[in-house]
Biopython code that builds the backbone (N, CA, C, O; Angstrom):
import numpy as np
from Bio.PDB.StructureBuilder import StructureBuilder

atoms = [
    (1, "UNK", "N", (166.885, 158.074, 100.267)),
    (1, "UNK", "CA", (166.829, 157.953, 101.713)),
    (1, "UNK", "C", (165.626, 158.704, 102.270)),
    (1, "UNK", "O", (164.920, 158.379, 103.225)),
    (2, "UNK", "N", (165.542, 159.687, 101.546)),
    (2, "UNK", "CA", (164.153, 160.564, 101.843)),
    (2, "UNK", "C", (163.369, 160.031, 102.045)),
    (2, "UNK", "O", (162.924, 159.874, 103.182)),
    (3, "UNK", "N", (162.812, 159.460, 100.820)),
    (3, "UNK", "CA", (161.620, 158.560, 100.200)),
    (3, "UNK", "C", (161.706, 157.561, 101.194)),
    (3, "UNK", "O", (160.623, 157.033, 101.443)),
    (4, "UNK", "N", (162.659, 157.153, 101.825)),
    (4, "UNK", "CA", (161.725, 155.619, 102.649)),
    (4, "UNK", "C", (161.570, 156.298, 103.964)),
    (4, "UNK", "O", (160.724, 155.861, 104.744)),
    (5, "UNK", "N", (162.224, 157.214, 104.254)),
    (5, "UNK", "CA", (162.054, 157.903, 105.634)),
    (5, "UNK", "C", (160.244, 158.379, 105.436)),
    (5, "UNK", "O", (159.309, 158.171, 106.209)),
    (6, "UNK", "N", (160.261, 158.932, 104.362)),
    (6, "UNK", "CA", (158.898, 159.283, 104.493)),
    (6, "UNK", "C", (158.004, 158.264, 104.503)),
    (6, "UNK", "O", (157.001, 158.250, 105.217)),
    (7, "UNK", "N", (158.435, 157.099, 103.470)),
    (7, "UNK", "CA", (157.303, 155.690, 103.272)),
    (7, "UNK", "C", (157.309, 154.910, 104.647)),
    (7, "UNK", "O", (156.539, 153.955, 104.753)),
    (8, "UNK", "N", (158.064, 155.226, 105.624)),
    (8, "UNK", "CA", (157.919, 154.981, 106.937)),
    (8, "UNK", "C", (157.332, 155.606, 107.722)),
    (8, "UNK", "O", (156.959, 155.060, 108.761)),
    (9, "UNK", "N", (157.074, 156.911, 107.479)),
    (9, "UNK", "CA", (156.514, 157.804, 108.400)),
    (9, "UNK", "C", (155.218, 157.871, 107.985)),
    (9, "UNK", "O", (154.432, 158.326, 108.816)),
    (10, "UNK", "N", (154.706, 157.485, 106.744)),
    (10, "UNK", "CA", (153.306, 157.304, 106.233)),
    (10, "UNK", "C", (152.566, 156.274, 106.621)),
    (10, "UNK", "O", (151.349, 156.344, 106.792)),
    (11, "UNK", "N", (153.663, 154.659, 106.878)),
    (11, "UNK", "CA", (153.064, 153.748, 107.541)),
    (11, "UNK", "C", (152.884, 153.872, 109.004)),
    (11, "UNK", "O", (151.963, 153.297, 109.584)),
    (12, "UNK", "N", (153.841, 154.691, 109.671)),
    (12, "UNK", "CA", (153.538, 154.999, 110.460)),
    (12, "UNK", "C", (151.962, 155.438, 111.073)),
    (12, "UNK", "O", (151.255, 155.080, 112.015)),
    (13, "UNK", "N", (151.894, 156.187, 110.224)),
    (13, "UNK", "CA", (150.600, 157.598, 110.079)),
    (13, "UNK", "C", (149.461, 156.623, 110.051)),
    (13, "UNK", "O", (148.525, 156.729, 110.844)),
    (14, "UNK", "N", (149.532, 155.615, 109.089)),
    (14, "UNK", "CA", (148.893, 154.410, 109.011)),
    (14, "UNK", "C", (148.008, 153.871, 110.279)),
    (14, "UNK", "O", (146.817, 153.966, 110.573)),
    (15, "UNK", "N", (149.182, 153.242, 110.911)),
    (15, "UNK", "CA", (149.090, 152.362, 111.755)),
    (15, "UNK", "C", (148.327, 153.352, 113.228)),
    (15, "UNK", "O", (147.566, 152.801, 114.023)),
    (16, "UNK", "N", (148.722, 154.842, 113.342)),
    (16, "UNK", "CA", (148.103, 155.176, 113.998)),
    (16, "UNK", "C", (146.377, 155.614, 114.205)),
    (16, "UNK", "O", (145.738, 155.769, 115.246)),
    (17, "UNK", "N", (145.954, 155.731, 112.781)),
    (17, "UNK", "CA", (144.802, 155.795, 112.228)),
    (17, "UNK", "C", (144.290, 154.830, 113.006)),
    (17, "UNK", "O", (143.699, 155.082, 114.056)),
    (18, "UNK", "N", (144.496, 153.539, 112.506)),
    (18, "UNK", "CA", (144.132, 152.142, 112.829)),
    (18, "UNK", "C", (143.968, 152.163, 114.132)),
    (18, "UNK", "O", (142.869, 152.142, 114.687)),
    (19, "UNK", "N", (145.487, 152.220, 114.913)),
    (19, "UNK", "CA", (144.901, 152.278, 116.487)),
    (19, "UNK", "C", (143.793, 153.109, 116.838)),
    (19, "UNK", "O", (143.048, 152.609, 117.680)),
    (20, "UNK", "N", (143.455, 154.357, 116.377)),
    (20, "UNK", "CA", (142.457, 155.079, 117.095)),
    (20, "UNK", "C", (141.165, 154.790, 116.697)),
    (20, "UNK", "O", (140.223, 155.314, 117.291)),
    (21, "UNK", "N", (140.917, 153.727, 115.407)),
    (21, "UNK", "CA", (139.898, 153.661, 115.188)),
    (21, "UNK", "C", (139.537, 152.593, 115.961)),
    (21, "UNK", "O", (138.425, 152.554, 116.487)),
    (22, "UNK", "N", (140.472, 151.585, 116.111)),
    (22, "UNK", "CA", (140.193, 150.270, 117.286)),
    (22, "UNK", "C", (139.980, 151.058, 118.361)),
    (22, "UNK", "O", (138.964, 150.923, 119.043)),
    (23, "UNK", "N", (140.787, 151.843, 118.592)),
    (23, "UNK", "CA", (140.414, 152.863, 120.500)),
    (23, "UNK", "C", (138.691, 152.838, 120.262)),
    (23, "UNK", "O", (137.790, 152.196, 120.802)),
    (24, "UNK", "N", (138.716, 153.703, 119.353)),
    (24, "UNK", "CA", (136.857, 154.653, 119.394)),
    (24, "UNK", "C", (135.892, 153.137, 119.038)),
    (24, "UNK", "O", (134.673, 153.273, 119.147)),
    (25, "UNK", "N", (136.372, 151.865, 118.663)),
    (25, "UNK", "CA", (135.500, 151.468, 118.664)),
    (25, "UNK", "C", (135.403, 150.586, 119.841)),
    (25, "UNK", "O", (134.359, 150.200, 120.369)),
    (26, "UNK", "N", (136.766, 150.279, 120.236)),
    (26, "UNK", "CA", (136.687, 149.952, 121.865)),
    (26, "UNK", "C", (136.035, 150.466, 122.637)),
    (26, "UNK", "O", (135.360, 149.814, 123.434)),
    (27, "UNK", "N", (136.054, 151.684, 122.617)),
    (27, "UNK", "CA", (135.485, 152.369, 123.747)),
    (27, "UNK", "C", (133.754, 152.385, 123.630)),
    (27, "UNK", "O", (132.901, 152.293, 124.512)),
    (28, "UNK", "N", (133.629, 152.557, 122.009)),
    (28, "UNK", "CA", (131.845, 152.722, 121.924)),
    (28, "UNK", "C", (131.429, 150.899, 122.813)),
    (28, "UNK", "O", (130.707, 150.761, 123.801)),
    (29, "UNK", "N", (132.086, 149.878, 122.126)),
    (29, "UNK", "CA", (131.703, 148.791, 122.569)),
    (29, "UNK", "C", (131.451, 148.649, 124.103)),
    (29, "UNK", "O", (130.411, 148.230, 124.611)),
    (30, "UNK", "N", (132.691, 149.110, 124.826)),
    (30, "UNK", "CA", (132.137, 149.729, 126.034)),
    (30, "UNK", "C", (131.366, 150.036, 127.293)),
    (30, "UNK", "O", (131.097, 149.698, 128.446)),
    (31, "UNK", "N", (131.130, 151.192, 125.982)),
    (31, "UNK", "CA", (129.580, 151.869, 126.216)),
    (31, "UNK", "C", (128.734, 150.967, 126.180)),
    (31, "UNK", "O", (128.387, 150.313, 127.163)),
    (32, "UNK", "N", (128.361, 150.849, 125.178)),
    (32, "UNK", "CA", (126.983, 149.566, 124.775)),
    (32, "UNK", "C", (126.989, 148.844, 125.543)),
    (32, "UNK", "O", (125.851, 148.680, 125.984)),
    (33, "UNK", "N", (128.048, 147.975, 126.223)),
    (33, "UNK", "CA", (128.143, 146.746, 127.153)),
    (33, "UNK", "C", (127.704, 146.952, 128.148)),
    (33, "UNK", "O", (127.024, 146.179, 128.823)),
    (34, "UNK", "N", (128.114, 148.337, 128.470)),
    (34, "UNK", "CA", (127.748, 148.944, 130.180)),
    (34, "UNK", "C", (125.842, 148.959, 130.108)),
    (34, "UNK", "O", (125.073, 148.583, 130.992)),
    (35, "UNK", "N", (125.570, 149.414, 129.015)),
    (35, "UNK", "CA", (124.510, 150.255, 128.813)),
    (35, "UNK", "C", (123.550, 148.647, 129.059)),
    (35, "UNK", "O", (122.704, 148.475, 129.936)),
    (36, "UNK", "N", (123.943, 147.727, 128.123)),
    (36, "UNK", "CA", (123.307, 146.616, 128.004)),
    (36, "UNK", "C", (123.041, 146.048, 129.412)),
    (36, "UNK", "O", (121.960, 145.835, 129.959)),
    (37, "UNK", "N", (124.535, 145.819, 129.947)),
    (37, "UNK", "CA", (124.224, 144.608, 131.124)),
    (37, "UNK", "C", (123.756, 145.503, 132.445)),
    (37, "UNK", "O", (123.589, 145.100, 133.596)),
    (38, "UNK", "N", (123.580, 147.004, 131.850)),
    (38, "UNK", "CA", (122.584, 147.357, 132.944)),
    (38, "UNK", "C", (121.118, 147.122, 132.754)),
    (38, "UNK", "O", (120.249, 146.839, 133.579)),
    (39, "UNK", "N", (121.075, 147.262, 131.796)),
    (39, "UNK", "CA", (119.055, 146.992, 131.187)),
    (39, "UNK", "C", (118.792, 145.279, 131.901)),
    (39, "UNK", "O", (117.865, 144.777, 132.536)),
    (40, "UNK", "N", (119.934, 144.840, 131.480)),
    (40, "UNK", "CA", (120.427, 143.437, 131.900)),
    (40, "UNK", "C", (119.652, 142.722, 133.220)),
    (40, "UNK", "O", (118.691, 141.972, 133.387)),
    (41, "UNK", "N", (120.810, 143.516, 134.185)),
    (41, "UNK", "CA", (120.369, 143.933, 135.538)),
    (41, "UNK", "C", (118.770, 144.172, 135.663)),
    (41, "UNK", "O", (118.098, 143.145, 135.755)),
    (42, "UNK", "N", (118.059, 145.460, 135.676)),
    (42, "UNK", "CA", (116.996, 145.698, 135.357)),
    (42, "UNK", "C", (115.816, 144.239, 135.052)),
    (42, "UNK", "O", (114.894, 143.734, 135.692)),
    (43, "UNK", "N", (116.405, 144.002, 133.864)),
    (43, "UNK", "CA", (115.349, 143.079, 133.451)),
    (43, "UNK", "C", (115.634, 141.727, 134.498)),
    (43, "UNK", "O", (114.899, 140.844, 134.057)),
    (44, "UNK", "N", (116.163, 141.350, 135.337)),
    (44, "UNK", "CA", (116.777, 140.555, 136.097)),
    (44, "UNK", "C", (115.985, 140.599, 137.226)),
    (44, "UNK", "O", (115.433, 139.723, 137.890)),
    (45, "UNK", "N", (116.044, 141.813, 137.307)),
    (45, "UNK", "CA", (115.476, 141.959, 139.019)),
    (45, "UNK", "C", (113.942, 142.518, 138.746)),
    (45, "UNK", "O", (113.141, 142.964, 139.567)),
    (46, "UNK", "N", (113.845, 142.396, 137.737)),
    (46, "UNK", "CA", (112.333, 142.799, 137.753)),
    (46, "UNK", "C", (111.496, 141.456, 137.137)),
    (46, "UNK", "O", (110.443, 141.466, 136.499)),
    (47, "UNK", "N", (112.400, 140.195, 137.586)),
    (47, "UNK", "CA", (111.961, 139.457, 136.913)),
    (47, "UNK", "C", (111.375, 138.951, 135.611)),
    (47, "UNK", "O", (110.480, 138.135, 135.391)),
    (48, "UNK", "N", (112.012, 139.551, 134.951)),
    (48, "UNK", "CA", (112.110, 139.147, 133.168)),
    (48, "UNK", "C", (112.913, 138.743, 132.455)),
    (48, "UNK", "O", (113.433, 139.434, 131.580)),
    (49, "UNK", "N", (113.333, 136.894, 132.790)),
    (49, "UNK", "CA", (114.852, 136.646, 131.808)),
    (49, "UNK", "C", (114.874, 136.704, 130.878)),
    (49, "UNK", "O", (115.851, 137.140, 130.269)),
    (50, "UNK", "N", (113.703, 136.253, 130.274)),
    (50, "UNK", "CA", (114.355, 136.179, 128.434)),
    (50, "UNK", "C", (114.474, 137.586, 128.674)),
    (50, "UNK", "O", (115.433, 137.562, 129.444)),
    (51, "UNK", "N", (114.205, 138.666, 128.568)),
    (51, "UNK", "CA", (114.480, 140.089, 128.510)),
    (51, "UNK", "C", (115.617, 140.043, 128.877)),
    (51, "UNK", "O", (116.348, 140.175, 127.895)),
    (52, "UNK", "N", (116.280, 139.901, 129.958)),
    (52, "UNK", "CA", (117.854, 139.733, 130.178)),
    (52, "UNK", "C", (118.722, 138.946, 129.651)),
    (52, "UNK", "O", (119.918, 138.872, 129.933)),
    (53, "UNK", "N", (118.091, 138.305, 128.822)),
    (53, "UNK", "CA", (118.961, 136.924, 127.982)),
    (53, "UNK", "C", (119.152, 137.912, 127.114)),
    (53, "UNK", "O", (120.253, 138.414, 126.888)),
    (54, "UNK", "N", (118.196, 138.209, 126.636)),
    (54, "UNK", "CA", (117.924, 139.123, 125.069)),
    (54, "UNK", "C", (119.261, 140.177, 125.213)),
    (54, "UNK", "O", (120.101, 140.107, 124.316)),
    (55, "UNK", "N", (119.459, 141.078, 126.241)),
    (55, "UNK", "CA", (120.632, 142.133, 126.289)),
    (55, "UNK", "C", (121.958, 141.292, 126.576)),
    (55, "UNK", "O", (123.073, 141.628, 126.178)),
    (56, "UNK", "N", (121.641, 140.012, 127.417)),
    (56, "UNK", "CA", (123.140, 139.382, 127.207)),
    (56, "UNK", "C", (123.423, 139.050, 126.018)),
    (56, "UNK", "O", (124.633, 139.048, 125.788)),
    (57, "UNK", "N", (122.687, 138.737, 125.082)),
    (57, "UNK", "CA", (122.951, 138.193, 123.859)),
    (57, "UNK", "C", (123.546, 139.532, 122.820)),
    (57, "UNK", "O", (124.525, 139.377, 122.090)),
    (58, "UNK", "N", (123.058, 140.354, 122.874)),
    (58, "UNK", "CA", (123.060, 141.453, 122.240)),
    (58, "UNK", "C", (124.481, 142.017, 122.846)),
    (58, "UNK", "O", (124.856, 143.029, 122.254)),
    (59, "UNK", "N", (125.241, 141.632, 123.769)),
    (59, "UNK", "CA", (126.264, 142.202, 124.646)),
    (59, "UNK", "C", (126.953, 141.062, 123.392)),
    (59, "UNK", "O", (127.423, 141.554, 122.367)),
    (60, "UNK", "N", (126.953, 139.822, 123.557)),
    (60, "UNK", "CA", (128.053, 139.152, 122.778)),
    (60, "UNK", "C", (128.152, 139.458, 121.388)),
    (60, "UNK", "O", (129.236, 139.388, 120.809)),
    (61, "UNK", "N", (127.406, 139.694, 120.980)),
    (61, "UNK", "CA", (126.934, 140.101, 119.641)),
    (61, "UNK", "C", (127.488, 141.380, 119.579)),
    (61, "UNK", "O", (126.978, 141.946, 118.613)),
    (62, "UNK", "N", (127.958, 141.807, 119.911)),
    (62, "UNK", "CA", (128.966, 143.189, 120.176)),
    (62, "UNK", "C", (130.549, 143.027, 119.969)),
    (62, "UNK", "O", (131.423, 143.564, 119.289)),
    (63, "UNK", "N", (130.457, 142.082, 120.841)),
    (63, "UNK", "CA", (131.753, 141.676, 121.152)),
    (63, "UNK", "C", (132.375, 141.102, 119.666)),
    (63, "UNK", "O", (133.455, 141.369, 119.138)),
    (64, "UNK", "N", (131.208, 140.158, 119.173)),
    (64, "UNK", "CA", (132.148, 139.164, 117.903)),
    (64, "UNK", "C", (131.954, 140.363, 116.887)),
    (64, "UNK", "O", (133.081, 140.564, 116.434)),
    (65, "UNK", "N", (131.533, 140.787, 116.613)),
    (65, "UNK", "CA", (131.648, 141.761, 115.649)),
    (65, "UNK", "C", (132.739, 142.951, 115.873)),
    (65, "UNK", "O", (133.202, 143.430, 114.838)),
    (66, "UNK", "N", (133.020, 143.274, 116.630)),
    (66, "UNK", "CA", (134.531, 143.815, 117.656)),
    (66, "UNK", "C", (135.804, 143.003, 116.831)),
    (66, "UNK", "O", (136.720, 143.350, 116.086)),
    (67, "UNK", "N", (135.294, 141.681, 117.429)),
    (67, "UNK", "CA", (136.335, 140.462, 117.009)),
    (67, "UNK", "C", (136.794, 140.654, 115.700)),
    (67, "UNK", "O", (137.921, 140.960, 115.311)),
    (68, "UNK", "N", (135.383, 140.349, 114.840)),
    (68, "UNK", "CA", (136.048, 140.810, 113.393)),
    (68, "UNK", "C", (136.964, 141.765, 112.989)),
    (68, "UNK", "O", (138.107, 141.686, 112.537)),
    (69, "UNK", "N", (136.025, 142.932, 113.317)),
    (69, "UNK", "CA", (136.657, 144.474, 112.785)),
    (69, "UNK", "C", (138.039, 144.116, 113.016)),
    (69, "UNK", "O", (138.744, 144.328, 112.029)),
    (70, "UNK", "N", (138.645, 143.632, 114.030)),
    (70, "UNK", "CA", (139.739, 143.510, 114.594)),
    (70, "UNK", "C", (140.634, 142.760, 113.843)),
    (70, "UNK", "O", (141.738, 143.194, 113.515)),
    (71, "UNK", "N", (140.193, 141.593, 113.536)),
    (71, "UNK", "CA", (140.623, 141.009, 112.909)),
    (71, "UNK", "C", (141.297, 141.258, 111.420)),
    (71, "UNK", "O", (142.354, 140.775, 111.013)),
    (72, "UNK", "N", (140.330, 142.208, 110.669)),
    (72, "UNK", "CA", (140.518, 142.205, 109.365)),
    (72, "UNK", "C", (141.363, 143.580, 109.280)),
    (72, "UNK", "O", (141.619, 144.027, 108.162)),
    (73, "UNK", "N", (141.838, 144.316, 110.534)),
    (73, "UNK", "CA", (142.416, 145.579, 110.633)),
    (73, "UNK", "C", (144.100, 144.898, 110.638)),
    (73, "UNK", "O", (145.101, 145.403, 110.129)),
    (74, "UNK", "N", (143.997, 143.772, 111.295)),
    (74, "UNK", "CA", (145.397, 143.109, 111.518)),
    (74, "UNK", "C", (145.651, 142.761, 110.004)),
    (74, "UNK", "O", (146.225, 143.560, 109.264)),
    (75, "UNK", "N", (145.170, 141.458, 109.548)),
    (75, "UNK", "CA", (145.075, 140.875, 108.240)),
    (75, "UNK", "C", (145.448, 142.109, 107.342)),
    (75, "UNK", "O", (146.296, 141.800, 106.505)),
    (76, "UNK", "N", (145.027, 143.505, 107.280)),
    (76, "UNK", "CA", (145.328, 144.100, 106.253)),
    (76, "UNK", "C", (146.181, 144.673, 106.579)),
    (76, "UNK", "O", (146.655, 145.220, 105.583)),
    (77, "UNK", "N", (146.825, 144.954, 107.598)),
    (77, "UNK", "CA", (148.515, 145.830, 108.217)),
    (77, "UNK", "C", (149.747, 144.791, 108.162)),
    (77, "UNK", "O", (150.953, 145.018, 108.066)),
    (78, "UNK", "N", (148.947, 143.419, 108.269)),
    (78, "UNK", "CA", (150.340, 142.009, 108.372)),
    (78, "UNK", "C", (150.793, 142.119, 106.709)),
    (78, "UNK", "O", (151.901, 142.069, 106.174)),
    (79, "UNK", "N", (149.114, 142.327, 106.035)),
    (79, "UNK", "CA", (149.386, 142.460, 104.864)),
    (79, "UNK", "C", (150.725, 143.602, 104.211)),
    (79, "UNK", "O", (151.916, 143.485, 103.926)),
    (80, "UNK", "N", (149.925, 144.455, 104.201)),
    (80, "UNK", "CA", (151.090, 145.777, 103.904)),
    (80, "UNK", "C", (152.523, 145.449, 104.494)),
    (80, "UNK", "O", (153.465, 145.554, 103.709)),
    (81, "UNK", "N", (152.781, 145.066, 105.787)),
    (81, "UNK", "CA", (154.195, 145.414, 105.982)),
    (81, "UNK", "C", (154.957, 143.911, 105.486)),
    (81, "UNK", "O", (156.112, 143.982, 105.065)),
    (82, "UNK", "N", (154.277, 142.590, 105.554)),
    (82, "UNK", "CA", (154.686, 141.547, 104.787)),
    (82, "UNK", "C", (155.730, 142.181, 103.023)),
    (82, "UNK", "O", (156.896, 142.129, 102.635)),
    (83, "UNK", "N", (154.560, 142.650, 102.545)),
    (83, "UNK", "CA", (155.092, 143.040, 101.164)),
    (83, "UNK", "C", (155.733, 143.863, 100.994)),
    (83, "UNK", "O", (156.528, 143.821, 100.056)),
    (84, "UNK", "N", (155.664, 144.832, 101.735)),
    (84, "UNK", "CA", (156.800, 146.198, 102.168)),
    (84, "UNK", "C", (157.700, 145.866, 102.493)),
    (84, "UNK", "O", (158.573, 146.669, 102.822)),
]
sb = StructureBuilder()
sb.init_structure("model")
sb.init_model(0)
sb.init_chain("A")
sb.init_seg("    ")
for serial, (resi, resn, name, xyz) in enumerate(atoms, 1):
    if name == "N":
        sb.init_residue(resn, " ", resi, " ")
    sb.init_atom(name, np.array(xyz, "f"), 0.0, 1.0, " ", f" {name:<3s}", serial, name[0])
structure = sb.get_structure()
């Protein structure tokens, strides 16, 4: 009874890892986004689109790579508790 109390409290421990690493990378993404679609801005009003295309692009390009990480954090926790 021990033993699964603990093998629960380890997945537990797990799963919270996971959330905080999605948090910190949520949050850096963020950052970057803010940071971007202000240069964004900038290059906008100073009349330079491709320059502002260039940071919108670089904003999505943030995002899908977000997507992934995300993705393969699920895929490997559906994993574990599937077989568990």
């Amino acid at each position: 009874m021990k033993l699964m109390m603990r093998n629960r409290q380890y997945s537990s421990c797990n799963v919270n890892i996971a959330e905080k690493s999605i948090a910190n990378n949520l949050e850096t993404l963020r950052y970057f986004k803010s940071e971007l679609v202000f240069l964004a801005e900038i290059a906008h009003k100073t009349n330079r689109p491709e320059l502002a295309i260039s940071y919108c692009q670089q904003v999505l390009k943030l995002c899908q790579e977000l997507a992934i990480f995300c993705l393969k954090i699920v895929k490997k926790f559906s994993n574990k508790f599937i077989i568990n």
